[in-house]
TITOR-777668 format. One record per residue (C-alpha): residue number from 1; residue in three letters; x, y, z. Coordinates in Angstrom, 3 decimals. Layout:
<atoms>
{atom NUM; 'ALA'; {X; Y; Z}} ...
</atoms>
This chain:
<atoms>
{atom 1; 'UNK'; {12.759; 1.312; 1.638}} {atom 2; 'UNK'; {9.721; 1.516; -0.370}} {atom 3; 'UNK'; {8.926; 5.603; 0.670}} {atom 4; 'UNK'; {12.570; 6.768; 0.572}} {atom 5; 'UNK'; {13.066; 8.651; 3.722}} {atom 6; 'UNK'; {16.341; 9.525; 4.759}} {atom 7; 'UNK'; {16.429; 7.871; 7.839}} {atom 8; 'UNK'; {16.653; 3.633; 8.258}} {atom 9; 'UNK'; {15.043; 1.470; 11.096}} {atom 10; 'UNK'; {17.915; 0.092; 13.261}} {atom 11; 'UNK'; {15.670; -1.467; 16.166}} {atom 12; 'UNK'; {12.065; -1.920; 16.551}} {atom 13; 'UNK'; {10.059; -3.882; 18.282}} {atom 14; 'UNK'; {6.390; -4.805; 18.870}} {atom 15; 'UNK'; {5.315; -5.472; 22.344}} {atom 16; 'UNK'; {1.809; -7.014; 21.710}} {atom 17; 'UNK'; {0.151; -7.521; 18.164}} {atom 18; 'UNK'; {-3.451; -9.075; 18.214}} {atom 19; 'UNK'; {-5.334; -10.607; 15.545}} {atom 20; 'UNK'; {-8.955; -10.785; 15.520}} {atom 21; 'UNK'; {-10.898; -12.805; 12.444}} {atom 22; 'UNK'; {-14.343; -13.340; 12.220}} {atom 23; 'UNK'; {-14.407; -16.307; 10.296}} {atom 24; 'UNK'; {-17.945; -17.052; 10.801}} {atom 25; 'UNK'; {-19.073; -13.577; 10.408}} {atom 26; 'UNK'; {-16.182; -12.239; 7.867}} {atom 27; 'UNK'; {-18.640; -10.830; 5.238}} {atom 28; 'UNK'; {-20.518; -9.065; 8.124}} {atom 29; 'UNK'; {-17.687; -7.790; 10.496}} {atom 30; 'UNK'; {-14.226; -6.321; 10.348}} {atom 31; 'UNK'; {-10.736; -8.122; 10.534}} {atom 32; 'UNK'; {-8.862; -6.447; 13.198}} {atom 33; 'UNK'; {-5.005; -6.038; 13.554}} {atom 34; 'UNK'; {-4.271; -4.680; 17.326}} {atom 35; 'UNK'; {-0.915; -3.951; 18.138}} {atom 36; 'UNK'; {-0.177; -2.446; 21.805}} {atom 37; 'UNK'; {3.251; -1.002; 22.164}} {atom 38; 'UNK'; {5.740; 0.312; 19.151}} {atom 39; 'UNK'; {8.823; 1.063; 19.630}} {atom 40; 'UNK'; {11.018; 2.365; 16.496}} {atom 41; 'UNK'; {14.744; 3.681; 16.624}} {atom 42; 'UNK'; {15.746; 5.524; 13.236}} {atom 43; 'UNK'; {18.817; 6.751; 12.125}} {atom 44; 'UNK'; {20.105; 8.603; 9.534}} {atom 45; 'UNK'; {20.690; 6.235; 6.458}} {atom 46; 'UNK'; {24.228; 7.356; 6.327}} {atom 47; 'UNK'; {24.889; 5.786; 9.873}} {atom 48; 'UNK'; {24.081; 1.819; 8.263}} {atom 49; 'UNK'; {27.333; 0.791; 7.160}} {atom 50; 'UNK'; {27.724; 0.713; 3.488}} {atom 51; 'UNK'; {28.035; -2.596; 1.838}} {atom 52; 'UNK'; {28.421; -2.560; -2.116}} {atom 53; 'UNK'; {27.274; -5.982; -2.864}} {atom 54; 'UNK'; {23.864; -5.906; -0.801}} {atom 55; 'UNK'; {23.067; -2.443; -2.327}} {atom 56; 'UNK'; {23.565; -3.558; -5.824}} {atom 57; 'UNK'; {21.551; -6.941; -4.781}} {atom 58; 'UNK'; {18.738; -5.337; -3.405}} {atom 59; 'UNK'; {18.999; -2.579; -6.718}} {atom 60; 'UNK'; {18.692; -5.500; -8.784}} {atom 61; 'UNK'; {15.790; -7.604; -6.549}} {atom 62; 'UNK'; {14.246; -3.826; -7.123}} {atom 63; 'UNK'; {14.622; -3.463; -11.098}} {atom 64; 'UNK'; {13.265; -6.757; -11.023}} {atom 65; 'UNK'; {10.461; -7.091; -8.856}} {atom 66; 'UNK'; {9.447; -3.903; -11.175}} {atom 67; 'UNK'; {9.711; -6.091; -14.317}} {atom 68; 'UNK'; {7.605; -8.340; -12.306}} {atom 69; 'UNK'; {4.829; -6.151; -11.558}} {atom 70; 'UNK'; {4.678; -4.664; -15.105}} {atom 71; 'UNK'; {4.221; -7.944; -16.714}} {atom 72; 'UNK'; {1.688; -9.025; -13.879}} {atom 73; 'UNK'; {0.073; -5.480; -14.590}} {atom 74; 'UNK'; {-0.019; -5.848; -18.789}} {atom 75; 'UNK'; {-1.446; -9.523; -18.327}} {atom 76; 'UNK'; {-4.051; -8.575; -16.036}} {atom 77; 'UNK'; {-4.996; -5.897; -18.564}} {atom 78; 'UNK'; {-5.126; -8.337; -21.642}} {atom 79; 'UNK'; {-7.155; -10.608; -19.440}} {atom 80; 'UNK'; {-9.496; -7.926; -18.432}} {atom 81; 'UNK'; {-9.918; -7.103; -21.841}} {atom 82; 'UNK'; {-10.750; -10.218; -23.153}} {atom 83; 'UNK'; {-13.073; -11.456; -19.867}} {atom 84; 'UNK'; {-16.529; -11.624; -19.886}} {atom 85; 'UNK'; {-18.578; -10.187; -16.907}} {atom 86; 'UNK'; {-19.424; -13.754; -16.225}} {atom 87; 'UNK'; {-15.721; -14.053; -15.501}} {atom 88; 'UNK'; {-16.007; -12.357; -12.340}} {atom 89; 'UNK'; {-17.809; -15.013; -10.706}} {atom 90; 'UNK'; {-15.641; -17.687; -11.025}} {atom 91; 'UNK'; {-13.218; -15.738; -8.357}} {atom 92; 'UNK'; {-12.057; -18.773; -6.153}} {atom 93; 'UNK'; {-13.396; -19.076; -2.608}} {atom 94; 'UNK'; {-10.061; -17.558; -1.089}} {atom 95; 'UNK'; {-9.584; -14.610; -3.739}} {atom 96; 'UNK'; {-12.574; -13.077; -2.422}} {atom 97; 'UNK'; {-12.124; -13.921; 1.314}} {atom 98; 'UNK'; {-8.855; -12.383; 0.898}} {atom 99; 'UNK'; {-10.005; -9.043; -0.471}} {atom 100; 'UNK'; {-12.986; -9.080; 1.801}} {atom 101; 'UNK'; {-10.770; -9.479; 4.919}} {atom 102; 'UNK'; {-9.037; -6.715; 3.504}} {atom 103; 'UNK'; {-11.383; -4.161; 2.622}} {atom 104; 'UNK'; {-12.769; -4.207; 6.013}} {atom 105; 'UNK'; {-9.119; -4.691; 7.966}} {atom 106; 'UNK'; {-9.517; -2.547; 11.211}} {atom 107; 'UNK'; {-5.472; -1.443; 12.613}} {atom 108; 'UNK'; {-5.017; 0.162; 15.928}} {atom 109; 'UNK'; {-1.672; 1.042; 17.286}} {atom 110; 'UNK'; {-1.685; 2.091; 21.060}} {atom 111; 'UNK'; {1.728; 2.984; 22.740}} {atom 112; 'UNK'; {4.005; 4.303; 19.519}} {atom 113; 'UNK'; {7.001; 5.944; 20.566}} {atom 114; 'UNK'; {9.950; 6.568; 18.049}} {atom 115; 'UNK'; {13.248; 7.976; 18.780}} {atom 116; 'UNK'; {15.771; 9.743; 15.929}} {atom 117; 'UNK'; {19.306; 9.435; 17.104}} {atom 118; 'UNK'; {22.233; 11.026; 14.989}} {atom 119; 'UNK'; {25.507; 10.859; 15.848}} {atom 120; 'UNK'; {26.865; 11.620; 12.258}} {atom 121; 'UNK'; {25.824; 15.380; 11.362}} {atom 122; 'UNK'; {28.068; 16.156; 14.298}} {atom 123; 'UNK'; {30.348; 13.250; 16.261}} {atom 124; 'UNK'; {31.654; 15.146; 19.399}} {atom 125; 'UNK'; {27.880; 16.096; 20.234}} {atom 126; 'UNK'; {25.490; 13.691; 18.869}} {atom 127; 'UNK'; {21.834; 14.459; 19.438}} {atom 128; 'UNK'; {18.514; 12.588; 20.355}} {atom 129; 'UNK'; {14.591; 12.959; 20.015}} {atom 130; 'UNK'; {11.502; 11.056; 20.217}} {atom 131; 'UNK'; {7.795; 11.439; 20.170}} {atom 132; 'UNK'; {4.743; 9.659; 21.281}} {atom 133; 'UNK'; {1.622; 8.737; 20.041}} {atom 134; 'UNK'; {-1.158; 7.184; 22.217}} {atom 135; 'UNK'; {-2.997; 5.899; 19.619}} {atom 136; 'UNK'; {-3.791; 5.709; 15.614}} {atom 137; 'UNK'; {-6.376; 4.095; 13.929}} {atom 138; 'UNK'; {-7.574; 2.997; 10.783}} {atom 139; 'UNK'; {-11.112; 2.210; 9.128}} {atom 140; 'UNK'; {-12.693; 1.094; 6.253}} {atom 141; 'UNK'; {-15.313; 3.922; 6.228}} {atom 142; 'UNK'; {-17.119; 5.447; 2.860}} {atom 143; 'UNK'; {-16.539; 8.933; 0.401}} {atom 144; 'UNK'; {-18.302; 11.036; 3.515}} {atom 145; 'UNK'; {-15.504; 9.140; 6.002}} {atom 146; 'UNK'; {-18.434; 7.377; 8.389}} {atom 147; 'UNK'; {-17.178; 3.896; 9.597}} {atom 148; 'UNK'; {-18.695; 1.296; 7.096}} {atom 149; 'UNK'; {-18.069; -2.480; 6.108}} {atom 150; 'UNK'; {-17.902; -2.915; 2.164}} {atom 151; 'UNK'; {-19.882; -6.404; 1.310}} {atom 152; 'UNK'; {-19.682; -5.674; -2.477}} {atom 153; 'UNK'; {-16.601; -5.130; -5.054}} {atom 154; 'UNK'; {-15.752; -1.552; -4.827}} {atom 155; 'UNK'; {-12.682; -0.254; -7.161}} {atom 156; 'UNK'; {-12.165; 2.174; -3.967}} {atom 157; 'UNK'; {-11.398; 1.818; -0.777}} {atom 158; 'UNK'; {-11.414; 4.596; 1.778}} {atom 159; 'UNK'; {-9.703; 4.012; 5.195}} 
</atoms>
């Protein structure tokens, strides 16, 4: 929902996800997010039946989750403005194992296949495709793209 594409999920499934931590070593090595086997069948978005009440629901859970992160967004700025750099230390314990675990998340995806189906654009001969992908990956890596682990507060990350 959040990219707009004209097409919606209507089945998907995940055949194997893995998750690796490092909790004694999480400063030093990467968090990694395996999953083995996608499977994703789209549609055209005007194939989901219509329903007036959920789209003006989820419109609204939209406008507002926007009003949300504006206010979160002009509060953090005000804080920023009037923190101190000593502030920045007093990050709790999880804060910073949460960012760390994500500026070093490692995702692989083996198996994807996805399949488009469309029996709208023309009913009496509805049409197929579908494409494969062995594998994808993704890396925390620096500005020259060589596979890195970030152990100190960057304001980019590159994966």
């Amino acid at each position: 929902a959040a990219l707009n594409l004209p097409v919606t999920i209507s089945l998907g499934y995940l055949e194997k996800l893995t998750l690796q931590v490092p909790w004694k070593n999480i400063y030093t090595q990467s968090t990694k997010a395996s999953i083995d086997g996608l499977f994703l069948l789209v549609v055209p978005k005007t194939e989901v039946e219509y329903d007036a009440k959920r789209d003006e629901k989820e419109q609204h859970e939209a406008k507002m989750k926007e009003v949300h992160q504006i206010e979160e967004l002009r509060k953090e700025q005000e804080a920023q403005k009037n923190a101190k750099s000593s502030d920045k230390n007093n990050d709790t314990f999880i804060e910073r194992m949460k960012l760390q675990v994500i500026r070093n998340l490692q995702l692989s995806i083996r198996n994807i296949h996805v399949v488009y189906e469309d029996k709208s654009a023309k009913p009496d001969r509805p049409f197929a495709f579908g494409f494969t992908l062995n594998y994808i990956t993704l890396h925390t890596t620096t500005p020259t793209w060589q596979r890195t682990i970030l152990k100190e507060d960057t304001s980019v990350i590159h994966k």
